[in-house]
Each structure stands twice: as structure tokens, then as C-alpha cells.
C-alpha positions as CSV (number, residue, x, y, z in Angstrom):
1,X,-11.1,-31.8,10.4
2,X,-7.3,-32.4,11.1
3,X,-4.4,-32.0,8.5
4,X,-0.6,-33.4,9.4
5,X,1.3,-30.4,10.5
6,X,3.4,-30.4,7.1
7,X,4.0,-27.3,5.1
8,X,3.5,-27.4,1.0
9,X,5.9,-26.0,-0.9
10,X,3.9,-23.1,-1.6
11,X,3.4,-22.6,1.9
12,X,7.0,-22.0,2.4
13,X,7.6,-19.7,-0.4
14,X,4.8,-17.6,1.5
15,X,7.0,-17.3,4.4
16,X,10.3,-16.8,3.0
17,X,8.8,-14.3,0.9
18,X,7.6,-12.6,3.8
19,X,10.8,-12.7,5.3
20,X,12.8,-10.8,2.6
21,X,9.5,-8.2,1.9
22,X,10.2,-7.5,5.7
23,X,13.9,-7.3,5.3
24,X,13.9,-5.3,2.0
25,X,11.3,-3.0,3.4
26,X,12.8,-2.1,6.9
27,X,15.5,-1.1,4.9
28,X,14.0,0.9,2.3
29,X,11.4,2.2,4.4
30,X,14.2,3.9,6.6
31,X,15.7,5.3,3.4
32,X,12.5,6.8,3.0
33,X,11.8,7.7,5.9
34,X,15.3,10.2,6.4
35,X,14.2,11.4,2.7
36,X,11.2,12.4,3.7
37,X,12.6,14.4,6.5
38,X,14.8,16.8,4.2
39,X,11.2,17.1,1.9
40,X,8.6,17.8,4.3
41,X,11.1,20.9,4.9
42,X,12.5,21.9,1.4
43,X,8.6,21.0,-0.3
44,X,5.5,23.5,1.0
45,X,2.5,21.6,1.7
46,X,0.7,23.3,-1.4
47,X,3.5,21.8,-3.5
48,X,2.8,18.8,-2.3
49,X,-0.8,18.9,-2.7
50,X,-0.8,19.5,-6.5
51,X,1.9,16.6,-6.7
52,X,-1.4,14.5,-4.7
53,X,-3.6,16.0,-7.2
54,X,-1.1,14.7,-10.4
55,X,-1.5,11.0,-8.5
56,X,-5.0,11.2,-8.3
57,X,-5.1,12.4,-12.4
58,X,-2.7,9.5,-13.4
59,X,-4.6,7.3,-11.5
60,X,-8.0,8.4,-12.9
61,X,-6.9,7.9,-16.5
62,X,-4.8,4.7,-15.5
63,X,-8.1,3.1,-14.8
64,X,-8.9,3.0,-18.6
65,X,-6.8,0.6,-19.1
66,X,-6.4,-1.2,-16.1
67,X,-7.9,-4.7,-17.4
68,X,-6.1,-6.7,-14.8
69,X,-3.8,-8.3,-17.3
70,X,-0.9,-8.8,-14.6
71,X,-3.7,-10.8,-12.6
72,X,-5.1,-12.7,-15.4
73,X,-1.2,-13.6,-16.2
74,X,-0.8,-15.2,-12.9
75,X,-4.2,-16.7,-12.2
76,X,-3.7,-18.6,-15.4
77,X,-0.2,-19.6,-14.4
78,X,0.8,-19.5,-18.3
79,X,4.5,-19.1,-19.7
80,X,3.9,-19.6,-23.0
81,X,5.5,-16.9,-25.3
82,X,2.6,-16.8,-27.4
83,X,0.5,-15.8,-24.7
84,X,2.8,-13.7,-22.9
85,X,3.6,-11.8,-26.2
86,X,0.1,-11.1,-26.8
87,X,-0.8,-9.9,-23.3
88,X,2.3,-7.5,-23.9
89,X,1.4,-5.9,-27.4
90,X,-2.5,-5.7,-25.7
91,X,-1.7,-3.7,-22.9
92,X,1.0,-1.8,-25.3
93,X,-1.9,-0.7,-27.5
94,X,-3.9,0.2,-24.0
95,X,-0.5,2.2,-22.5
96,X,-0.9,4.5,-26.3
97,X,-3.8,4.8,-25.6
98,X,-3.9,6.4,-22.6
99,X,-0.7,8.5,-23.1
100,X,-3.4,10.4,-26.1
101,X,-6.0,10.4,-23.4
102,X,-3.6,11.8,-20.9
103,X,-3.2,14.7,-23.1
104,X,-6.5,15.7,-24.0
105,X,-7.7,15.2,-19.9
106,X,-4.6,17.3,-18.5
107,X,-6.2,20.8,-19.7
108,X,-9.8,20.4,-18.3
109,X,-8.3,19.0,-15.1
110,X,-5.8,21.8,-14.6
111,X,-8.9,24.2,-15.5
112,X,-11.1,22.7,-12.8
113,X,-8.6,23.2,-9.9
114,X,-7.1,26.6,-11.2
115,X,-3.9,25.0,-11.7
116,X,-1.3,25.5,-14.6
117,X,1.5,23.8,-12.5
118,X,-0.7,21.1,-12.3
119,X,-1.2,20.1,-16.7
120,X,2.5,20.6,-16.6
121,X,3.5,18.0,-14.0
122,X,0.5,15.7,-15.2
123,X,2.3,15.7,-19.0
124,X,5.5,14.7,-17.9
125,X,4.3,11.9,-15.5
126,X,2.2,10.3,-18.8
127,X,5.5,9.6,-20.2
128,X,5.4,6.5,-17.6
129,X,2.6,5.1,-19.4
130,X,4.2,3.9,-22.4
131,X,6.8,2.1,-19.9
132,X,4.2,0.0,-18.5
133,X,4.1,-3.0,-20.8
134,X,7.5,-3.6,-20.4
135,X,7.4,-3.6,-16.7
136,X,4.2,-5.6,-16.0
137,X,5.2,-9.0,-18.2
138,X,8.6,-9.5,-16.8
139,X,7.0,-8.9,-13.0
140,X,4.2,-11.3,-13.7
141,X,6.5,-13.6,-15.3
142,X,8.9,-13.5,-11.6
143,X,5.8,-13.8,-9.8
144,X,4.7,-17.3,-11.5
145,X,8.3,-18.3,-11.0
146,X,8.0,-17.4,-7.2
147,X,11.1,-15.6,-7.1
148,X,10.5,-13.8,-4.0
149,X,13.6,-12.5,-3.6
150,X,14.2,-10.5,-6.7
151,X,10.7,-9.1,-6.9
152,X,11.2,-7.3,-3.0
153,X,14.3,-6.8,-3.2
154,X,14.9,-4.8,-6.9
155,X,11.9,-2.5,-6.1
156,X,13.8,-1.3,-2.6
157,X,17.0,-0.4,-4.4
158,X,15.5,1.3,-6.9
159,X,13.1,3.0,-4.1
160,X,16.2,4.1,-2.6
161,X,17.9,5.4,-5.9
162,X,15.3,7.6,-6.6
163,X,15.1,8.5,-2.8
164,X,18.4,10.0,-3.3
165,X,17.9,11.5,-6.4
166,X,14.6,13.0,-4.9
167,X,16.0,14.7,-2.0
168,X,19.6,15.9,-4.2
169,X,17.1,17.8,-6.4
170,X,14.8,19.7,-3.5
171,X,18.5,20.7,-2.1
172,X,19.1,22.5,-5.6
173,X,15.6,24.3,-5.7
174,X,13.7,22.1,-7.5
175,X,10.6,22.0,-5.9
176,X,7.8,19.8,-6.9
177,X,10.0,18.8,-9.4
178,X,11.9,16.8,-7.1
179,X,9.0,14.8,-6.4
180,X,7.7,14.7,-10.1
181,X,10.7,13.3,-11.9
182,X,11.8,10.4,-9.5
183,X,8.3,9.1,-10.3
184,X,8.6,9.4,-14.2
185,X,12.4,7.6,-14.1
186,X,10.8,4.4,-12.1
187,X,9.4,2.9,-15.3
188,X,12.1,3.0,-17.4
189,X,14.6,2.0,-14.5
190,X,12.1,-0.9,-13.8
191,X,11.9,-1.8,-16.8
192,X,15.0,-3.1,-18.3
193,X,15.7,-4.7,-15.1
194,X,12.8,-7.1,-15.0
195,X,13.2,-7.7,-18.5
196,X,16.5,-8.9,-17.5
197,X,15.8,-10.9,-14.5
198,X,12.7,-12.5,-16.3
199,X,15.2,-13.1,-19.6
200,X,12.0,-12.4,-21.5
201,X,11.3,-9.8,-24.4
202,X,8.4,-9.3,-26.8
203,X,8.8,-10.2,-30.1
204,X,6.6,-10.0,-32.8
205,X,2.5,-10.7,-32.6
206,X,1.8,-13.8,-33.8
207,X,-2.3,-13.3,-33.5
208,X,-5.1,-11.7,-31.2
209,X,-6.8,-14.9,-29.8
210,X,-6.0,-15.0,-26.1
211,X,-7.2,-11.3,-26.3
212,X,-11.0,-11.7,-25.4
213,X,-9.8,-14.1,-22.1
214,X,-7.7,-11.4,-21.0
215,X,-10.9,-9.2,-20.9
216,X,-12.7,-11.6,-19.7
217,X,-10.9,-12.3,-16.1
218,X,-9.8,-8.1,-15.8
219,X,-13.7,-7.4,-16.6
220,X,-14.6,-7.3,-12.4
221,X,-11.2,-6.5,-11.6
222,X,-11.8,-3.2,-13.6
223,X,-15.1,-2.3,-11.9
224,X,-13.2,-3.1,-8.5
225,X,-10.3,-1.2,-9.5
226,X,-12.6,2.0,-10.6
227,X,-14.4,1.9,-7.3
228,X,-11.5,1.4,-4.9
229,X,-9.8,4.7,-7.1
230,X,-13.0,5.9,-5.7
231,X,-12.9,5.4,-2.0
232,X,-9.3,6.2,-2.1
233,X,-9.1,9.3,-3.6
234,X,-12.8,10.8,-3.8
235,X,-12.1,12.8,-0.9
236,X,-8.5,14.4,-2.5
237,X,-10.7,15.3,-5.5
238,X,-13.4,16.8,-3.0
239,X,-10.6,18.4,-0.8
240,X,-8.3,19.7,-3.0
241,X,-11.3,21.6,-5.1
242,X,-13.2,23.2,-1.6
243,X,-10.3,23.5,0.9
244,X,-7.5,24.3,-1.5
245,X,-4.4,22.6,-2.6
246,X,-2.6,23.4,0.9
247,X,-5.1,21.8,3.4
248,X,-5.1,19.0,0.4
249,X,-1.7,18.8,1.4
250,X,-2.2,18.1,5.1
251,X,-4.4,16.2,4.7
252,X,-2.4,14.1,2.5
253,X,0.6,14.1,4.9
254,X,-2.0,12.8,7.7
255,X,-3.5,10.3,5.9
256,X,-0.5,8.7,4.8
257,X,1.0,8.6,7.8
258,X,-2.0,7.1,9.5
259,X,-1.7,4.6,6.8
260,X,1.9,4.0,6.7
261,X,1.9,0.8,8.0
262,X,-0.6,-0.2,5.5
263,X,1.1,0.7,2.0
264,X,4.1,0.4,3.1
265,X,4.9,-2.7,5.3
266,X,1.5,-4.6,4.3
267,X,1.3,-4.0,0.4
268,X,4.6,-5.5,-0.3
269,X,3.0,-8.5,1.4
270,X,1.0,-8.4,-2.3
271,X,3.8,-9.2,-4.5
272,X,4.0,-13.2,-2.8
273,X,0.0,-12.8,-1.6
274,X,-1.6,-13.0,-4.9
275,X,0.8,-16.1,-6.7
276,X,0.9,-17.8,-4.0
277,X,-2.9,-17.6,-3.1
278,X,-3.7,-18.8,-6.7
279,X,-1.6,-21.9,-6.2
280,X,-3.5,-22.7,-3.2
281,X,-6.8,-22.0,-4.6
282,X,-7.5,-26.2,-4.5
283,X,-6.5,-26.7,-1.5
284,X,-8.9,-24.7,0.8
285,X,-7.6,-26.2,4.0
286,X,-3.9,-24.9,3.4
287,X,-5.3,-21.6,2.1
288,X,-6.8,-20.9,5.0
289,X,-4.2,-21.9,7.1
290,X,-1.8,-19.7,5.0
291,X,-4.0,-16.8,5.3
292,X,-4.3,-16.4,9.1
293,X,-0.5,-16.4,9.7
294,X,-0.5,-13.4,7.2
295,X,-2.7,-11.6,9.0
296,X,-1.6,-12.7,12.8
297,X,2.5,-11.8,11.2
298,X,0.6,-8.7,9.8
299,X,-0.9,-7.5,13.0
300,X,2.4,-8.1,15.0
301,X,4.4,-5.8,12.8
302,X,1.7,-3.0,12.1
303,X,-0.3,-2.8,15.3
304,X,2.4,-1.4,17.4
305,X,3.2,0.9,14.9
306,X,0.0,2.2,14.8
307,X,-0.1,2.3,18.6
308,X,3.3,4.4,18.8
309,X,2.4,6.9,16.7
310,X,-1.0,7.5,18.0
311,X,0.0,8.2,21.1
312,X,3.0,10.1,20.0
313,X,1.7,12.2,16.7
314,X,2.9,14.9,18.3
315,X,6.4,14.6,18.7
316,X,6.5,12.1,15.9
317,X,5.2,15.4,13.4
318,X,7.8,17.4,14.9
319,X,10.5,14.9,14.1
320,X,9.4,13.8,11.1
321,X,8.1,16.8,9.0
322,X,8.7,20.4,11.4
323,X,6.4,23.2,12.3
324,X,4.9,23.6,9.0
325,X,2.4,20.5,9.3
326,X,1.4,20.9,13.3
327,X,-2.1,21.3,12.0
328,X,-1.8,17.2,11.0
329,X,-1.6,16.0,14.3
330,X,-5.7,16.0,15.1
331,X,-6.4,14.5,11.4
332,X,-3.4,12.2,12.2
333,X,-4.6,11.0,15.6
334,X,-7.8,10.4,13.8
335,X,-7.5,8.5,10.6
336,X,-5.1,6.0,12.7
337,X,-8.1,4.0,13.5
338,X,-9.1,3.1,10.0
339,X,-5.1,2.3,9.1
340,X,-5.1,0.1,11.6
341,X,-8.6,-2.1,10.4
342,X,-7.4,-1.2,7.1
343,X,-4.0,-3.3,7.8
344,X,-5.8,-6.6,8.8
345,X,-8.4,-6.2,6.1
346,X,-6.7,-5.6,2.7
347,X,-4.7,-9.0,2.2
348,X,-8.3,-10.0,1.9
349,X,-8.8,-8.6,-1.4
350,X,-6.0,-10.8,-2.9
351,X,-7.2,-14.0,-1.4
352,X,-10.4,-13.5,-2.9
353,X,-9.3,-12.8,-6.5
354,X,-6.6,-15.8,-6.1
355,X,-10.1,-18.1,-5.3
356,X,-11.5,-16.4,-8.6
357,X,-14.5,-14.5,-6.7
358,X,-13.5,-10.4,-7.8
359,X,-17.2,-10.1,-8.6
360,X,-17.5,-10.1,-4.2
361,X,-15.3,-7.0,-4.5
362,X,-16.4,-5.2,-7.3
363,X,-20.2,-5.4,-5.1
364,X,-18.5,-4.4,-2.0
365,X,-16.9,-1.3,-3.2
366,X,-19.7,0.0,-5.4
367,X,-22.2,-0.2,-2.4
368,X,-19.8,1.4,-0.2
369,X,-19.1,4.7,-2.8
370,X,-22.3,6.3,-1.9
371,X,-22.2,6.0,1.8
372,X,-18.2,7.8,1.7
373,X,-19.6,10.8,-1.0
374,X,-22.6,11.5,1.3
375,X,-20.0,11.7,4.4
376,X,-17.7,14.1,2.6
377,X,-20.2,16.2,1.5
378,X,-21.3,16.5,5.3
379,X,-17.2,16.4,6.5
380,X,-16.1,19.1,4.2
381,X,-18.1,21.4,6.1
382,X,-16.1,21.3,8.9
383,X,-12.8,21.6,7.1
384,X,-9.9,18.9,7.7
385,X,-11.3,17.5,11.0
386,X,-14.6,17.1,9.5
387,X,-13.5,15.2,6.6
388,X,-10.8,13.6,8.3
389,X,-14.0,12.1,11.0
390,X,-16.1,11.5,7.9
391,X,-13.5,9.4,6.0
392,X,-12.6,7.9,9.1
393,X,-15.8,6.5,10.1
394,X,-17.2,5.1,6.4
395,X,-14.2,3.6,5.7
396,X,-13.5,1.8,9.0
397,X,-16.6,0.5,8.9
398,X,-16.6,-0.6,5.3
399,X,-13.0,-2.8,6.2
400,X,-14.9,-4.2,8.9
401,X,-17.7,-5.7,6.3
402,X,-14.8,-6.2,4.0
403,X,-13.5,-8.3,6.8
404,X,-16.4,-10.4,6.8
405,X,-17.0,-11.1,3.6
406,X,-13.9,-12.4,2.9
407,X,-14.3,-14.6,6.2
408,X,-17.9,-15.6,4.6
409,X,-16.3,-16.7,1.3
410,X,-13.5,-18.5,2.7
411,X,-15.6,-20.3,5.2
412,X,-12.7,-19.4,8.5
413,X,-14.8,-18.6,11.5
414,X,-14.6,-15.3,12.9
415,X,-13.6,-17.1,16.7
416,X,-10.6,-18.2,14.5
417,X,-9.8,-14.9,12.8
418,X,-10.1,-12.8,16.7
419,X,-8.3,-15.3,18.7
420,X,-5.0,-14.3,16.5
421,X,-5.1,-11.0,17.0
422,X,-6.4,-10.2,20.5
423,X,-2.8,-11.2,21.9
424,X,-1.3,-8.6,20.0
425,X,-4.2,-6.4,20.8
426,X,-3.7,-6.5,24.5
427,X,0.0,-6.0,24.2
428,X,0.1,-3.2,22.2
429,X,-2.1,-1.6,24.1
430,X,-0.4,-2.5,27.9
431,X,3.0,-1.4,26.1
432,X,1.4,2.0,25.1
433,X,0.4,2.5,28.5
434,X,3.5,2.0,30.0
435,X,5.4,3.6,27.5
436,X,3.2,7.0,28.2
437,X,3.2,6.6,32.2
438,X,7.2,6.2,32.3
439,X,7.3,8.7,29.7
440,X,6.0,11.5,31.8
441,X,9.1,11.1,34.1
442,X,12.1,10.3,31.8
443,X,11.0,13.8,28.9
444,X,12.2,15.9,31.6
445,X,15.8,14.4,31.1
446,X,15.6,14.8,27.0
447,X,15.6,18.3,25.8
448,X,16.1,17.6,22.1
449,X,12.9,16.4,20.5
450,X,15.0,13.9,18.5
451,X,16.2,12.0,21.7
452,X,12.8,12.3,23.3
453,X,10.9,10.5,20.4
454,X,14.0,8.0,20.1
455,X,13.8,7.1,24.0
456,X,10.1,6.5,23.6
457,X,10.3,4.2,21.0
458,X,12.9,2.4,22.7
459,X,10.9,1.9,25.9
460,X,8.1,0.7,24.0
461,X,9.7,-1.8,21.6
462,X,11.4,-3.0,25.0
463,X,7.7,-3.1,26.2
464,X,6.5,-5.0,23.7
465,X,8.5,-7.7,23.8
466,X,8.9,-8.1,27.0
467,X,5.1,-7.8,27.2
468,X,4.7,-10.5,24.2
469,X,7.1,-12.9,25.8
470,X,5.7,-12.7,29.6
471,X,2.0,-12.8,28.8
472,X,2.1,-15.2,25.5
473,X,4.8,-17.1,25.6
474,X,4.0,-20.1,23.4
475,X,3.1,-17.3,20.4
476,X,6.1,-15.4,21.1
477,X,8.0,-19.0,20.9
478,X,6.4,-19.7,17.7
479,X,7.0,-16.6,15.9
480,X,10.8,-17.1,17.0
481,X,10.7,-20.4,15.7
482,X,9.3,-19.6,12.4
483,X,11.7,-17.0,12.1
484,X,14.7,-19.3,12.5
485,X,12.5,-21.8,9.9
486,X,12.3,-19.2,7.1
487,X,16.1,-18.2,8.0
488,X,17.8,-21.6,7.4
């Protein structure tokens, strides 16, 4: 089956939104990046782990009254200020809700890890609760609208604001606090500027009657949601009880980083993913189309990341964070492996809501619970490199079936899906090579572990594409062309 090489609308607004979330992301992600560097070194790990340990509480009670309403919003495409107002004053009564709930939960949670820091930071991040409804309807409302721009672009400056503000208050002694307080300003900051952008604000309820649908579509999304809160943070819960809050924190640090790519270059991707999906969701042809370049422009921006910093953890830890997190390089080097399936995997999960099939996911996740429990049980045993291998494995594998399933419901064959990432695959892997072999020769001429990391990544992006040009020249071609496409 052939289609004219022509490009919907919708199509296009999937590129050029990918264009400005790479833009706004390189930029914010730097910002980030040279923030983190003053915090790794002003923050101790076991601060940091009870500020993983607040995430992980907030998230927990967050899923009481995560009924997908953002989803449902844009799945249905609808505008109407009837229907908008009532989605706000429903998840306004669910955000009081859990604000109570947050309350009552904060004691027996800082009981069970020993932890008085631990209710107070959990208290003051519940204040972001009652935010939430003002946030959420404006965003969805700029997502149906497919303005692109705005929605990557607002979320980086305020990211950087509160970058700044995070890394001014660790200078003045702060501590954890300068991690805890950035994240209670976001929703507030958020949301009197999407209210703006959107030119929307609730006004008063005018009936209950679009109520039940909203519970309707978020009723798989919520099962999904509580088992992916599951795989993602069963083994904080399990590590930060048995190993303590400072290996918590390690292992948080390695994780993350292994994952970097992931939530922080491919997530973004989610904001023009999800809209844009559901407007394709007739045309299965273009969907799929659409799809695959995600996922081979996915693979070409993350893969070589991945590849540069496992070869490198070590002086990448050293640049990055300092002596005090050394022991993250083995968990590091480790967890890579499922970032990396993780990367190509995850835009999945969007494309399958989009078609209406979260039931598929919601089945997924619950089978896979079990399987990840039963390897940190075993993991723990052997401290942060046995859970690190235990995560590792379950979870790498579970992407992979993840992978298929979303390849089964979308009928694209898997020769299809390979044959756009092997090139990429085979370059990363002949640039890491190199990179390493000339490596060797040219550290004896950089002293200053600053310059020595720099000159590596410099020989390898040269590698890469070089490498990309040489061996695949008509990709390499198209991806230039594409780029020139979006930027005219």
C-alpha cells in the first residue's frame, strides 16, 4: 500500500513541535545541567535521598486522584466552557481532596522510614496540589490548540527560574530546602501563565453531567498510572527502607543519569506526542508513518548520549557531581542499558492511549509488577549493584515486550521498526570505539578533568557525524533536509 509523499497538517505540527522541544530543551537542560553541578556538591546524598523519598510520597498520593482528566480533555478534542469548567471544578474537588489526604499519610510515612525531615518537606510540597486545577485546563486547552511553541518553551524558562533560585538557596545553607521549595513555587508560577496564554478561567459550575465520561476514559489510565508509580519507584520505596536514605541517594543519582536522555530529552517529546497522536487516530497509515520518525529522531539524539556516558561514567561523575558519588559509577554503567530501550519504547505509551487502547497498558504493567518485586527482593541482597542488576534486567526486558505490543496494536512490522534504528546503532557504537582508542593517546595532554571530558565529547560528536554522513548518507541527507523543512 502506497500513499503520495504529502505531509497532513498534523504531521507538520509533529515536527515543528519537535523542533522547538529540542531547542527549548538543549537550552534548559544545560541550565540544568551547571545547576546541578553546584548541588551535587552543596546537597549530601542523604539529603537528597529523603527529597527522592518526598517524590515518591507525592507521587503515591497523587495517584488518588490521577483520573486522566488532561487525557480525556484532549482525546475528546472539546473547547466548550461547559465542559472545560466542569473538568476544572472536578479535579479541584479531587486536588482538596488529596491535600487532606496528604496530611493524614505524611505521619505514618515519616514513621516508617524514621524520618521527621521527611513529614516536614512532604507538608510543604502538598501545597502544590491545590495548584493543579489551574495548571492542567489551560495546558490541555494549548495542547488541543497545537501551540507547540508556548507549551515547550514556558516550562524551560520557568525550569531555569527555579534552577537559579535552587542553586542561590544551597549557596546560603539551605539544604534540602533548596530543592524542596523550587518544586512547591512551579504550580503557582505555572499557573497564572497558562491561564494567560490559554485566555481561559473557570467560572462558576453550571452542572455535574460530563462528570461520569471523565471517569470513564481516566478509569484504565488510573490503573496504568498506579502500576507504572509501581515499576518506577517500588525499588526507592524498597531501597530507601533496607539500604538507608544515603545509598537511596546514589542510587537515585545513577538512575537518573542513566535515564537522562529518557525524561529529559524524550518526555518533552509528550507534550506534541499525545494531541497530535489523537488527531491521527483515523488515519492509521499517517500514524504510523508519524510514529517511526519519532522514534528514528528519538534514537539519533538519545543513543549517542547513552553511548558517551557509558563509556565515560567515570570522568563524567567526576565532572558532573565530585568525589562524593564515585560509588555511582558501577550502578551508572549498569542501568544505562535499560535507559537506552527505555528511550525507544516509552513514546509507545502515548500512541496507544491516542488510538483509545490504555486497557493494553494497564495489562502490561500489572503483569510486569510481580516479576520487578520478586527481583528486588533477590537485588537488595546484594546492596546497590544487586538492585541496580535486578532493576536493570526486569525492566529492560519488560520495554522490550512493551515494544512489541505497541508494534502488535499498531500493525508496523518489526523489519520496519529495526531497519530505522540499526544505522544509528552501528554509528554510535563505531564513534565510541574511536572515541576511546584515540582517547588513550590525547588524556595524557589534558591534566584538568574538565578539559579531558570536554575533548572526549568533542572527538565523539565529530565521530558521529562524520560516521553518520560517510556510512548513511541518504539518512544523514534526510534528517538535514527535514531540519531545514521544519526551520522555514
Amino acid at each position: 500500500m502506497t500513499k503520495p509523499e504529502t505531509q497532513t497538517e498534523t504531521t507538520k505540527n509533529i515536527q515543528s513541535g519537535a523542533k522547538w522541544v529540542v531547542i527549548t530543551q538543549i537550552a534548559s537542560k544545560v541550565i540544568s545541567i551547571c545547576s546541578m553541578f553546584f548541588l551535587y556538591r552543596l546537597i549530601t546524598p542523604e539529603h537528597f535521598g529523603v527529597f527522592a523519598l518526598t517524590n515518591v510520597s507525592i507521587q503515591f498520593i497523587r495517584l488518588f486522584g490521577n483520573f486522566g482528566i488532561s487525557s480525556a480533555i484532549i482525546h475528546k478534542q472539546d473547547q466548550s466552557k461547559d465542559f472545560l469548567n466542569q473538568a476544572f471544578y472536578l479535579h479541584l474537588l479531587i486536588s482538596i481532596i488529596l491535600f487532606i489526604l496528604t496530611f493524614i499519610l505524611a505521619i505514618p510515612i515519616g514513621n516508617f522510614y524514621d524520618s521527621s525531615l521527611l513529614k516536614s518537606t512532604i507538608y510543604l510540597v502538598s501545597i502544590s496540589f491545590l495548584f493543579s486545577p489551574f495548571e492542567i485546563i489551560p495546558f490541555s486547552i494549548l495542547q488541543i490548540q497545537s501551540k507547540f511553541k508556548e507549551i515547550t518553551t514556558i516550562p524551560v524558562f520557568i525550569e531555569i527560574l527555579l534552577s537559579i533560585i535552587s542553586v542561590i538557596m544551597a549557596f546560603a545553607g539551605f539544604g534540602i530546602w533548596s530543592l524542596v521549595m523550587p518544586m512547591v513555587m512551579a504550580g503557582p508560577i505555572r499557573s497564572i501563565i497558562y491561564m494567560k496564554l490559554a485566555k481561559w478561567k473557570p467560572s462558576i459550575i453550571n452542572g455535574t453531567n460530563h462528570w461520569p465520561a471523565l471517569f470513564h476514559f481516566g478509569k484504565h489510565l488510573f490503573i496504568s498510572n498506579i502500576n507504572t508509580y509501581l515499576t518506577t519507584n517500588i525499588d526507592y520505596i524498597i531501597v530507601g527502607k533496607i539500604l538507608g536514605k544515603g545509598i537511596l541517594g546514589i542510587y537515585q543519582f545513577s538512575y537518573n543519569w542513566a535515564n537522562w536522555p529518557v525524561t529529559n530529552l524524550v518526555m518533552p517529546f509528550y507534550k506534541v506526542l499525545f494531541p497530535s497522536f489523537s488527531n491521527l487516530k483515523d488515519d492509521l497509515f499517517e500514524l504510523k508513518s508519524s510514529y517511526l520518525k519519532i522514534i528514528k529522531f528519538i534514537s539519533m539524539l538519545t543513543f549517542p548520549i547513552f553511548t558517551f556516558i557509558l563509556i565515560f561514567t567515570h570522568n563524567f561523575i567526576m565532572v558532573v557531581a565530585g568525589d562524593n558519588w564515585l560509588e555511582a559509577i558501577i550502578p551508572t554503567k549498569i542501568m544505562i542499558s535499560y535507559g537506552l530501550i527505555r528511550a525507544i519504547g516509552s513514546p509507545g505509551g502515548q500512541l496507544l492511549v491516542a488510538i483509545g487502547k490504555p486497557k493494553v497498558m494497564s495489562i502490561y504493567s500489572t503483569i510486569l509488577i510481580p516479576f520487578l518485586i520478586i527481583a528486588l527482593i533477590i537485588g537488595v541482597n546484594f546492596q546497590i549493584i544487586g538492585v541496580s542488576i535486578a532493576v536493570s534486567i526486569v525492566l529492560s526486558i519488560g520495554s522490550l515486550v512493551f515494544i512489541a505490543l505497541t508494534l502488535i496494536n499498531t500493525k508496523i512490522k518489526i523489519y520496519d521498526y529495526l531497519k530505522i534504528l540499526m544505522p544509528t546503532i552501528f554509528v554510535c557504537l563505531l564513534s565510541g570505539i574511536l572515541t576511546w582508542i584515540i582517547s588513550i593517546y590525547f588524556s595524557r595532554y589534558y591534566q584538568s578533568i574538565y578539559l579531558n571530558l570536554a575533548a572526549k565529547g568533542i572527538f565523539f560528536s565529530i565521530f558521529y557525524i562524520f560516521n553518520f554522513y560517510l556510512i548513511y548518507n541518504k539518512q544523514f541527507t534526510e534528517l538535514i533536509s527535514n531540519l531545514k523543512q521544519n526551520k522555514s
